[in-house]
C-alpha positions in Angstrom: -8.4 -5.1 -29.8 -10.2 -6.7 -26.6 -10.3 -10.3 -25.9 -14.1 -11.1 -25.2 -14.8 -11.8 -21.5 -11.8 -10.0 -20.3 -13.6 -7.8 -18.7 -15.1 -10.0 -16.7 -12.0 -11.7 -15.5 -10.6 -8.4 -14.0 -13.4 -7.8 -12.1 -14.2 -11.5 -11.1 -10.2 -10.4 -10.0 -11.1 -7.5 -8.1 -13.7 -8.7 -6.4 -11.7 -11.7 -5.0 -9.2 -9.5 -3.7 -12.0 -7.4 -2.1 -12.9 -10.9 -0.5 -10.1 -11.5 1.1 -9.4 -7.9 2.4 -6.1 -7.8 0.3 -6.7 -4.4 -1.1 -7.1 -2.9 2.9 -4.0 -5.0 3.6 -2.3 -3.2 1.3 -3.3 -0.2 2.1 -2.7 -0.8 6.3 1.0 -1.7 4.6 1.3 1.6 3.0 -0.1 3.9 5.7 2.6 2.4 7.9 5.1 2.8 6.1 4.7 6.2 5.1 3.9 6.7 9.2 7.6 5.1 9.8 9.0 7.1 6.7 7.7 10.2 8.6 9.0 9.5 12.0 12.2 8.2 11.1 12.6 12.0 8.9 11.4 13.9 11.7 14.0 12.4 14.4 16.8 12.8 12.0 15.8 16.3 11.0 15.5 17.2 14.6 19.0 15.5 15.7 18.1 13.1 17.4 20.6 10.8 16.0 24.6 11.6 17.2 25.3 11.0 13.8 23.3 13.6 11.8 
């Protein structure tokens, strides 16, 4: 069961956030974390950390 028009509203929601550059906001956010993520695992791997 659909609601009429709810289409609509999900891409008239899309295309707003596509406006205002939220979806490559959020995807800048999540390539740098993952680039952090990757760092962070390759200086502990490699001892540079006393503690490791």
């Amino acid at each position: 069961m659909e609601v009429p028009g709810n289409k609509i509203i999900t891409m008239s929601l899309f295309s707003e956030l596509r406006r205002r550059n939220v979806l490559k906001v959020a995807l800048l956010y999540l390539v740098a974390a993952l680039l952090i993520l990757w760092i962070v695992d390759r200086a502990v791997s490699a001892s540079v950390f006393p503690w490791r």
